[in-house]
C-alpha positions, 0 to 999 in steps of 0.5 A: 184796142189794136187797128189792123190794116191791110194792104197791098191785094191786087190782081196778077198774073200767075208767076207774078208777085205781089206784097201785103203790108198790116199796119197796126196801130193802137195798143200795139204794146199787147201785140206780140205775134202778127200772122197772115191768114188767107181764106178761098171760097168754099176752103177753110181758113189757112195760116199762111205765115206769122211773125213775132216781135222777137223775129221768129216767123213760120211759114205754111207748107202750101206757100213755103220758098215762095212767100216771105214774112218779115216784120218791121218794129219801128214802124208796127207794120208786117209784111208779106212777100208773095212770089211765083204766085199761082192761081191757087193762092187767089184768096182774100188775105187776112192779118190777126194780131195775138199776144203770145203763140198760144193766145187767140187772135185778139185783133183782125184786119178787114182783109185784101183780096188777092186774084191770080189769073192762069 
């Protein structure tokens, strides 16, 4: 079993930033991919950004040159940089970890919720 948790929503003001951590812990060995995904009301779920243990990441057309992904090994934790937010990206962010690019996510974080105020 893999524990995901996630830090770091809060409320901003359009422009601002903000960073979100996962932190896993568990049978972290299975874990290869570790993605951020973001569901709004009424929108479906989008991926936001994902990263892997070798160090590839994507990013989603909607965020990208403004949110990062980045990943830390050493301390199982993946992160998410979010820059010049705008009140279109309030949602609550989730991260789900899957053992290779094509697997289903296995594991889910409780989510963060992420307000960004006009």
């Amino acid at each position: 079993q893999v524990q995901l948790v996630e830090s770091g929503g809060g409320l901003v003001q359009a422009g601002g930033s903000l960073r979100l951590s996962c932190t896993a812990s568990g049978s972290i060995n299975s874990i290869n991919n570790i993605d951020w995904l973001r569901q709004a009301p009424g929108k479906q779920r989008e991926l936001v950004a994902g990263t892997s243990r070798d160090g590839r990441t994507i990013i989603g057309d909607s965020v990208k040159g403004r949110f990062t992904v980045s990943r830390d090994n050493a301390i199982n934790t993946a992160y998410l940089q979010m820059n010049s937010l705008k009140p279109e990206d309030t949602a609550i962010y989730l991260c789900a970890a899957a053992d290779s690019d094509a697997a289903p996510y296995e594991y889910w974080g409780q989510g963060t919720q992420v307000t960004v105020s006009s």
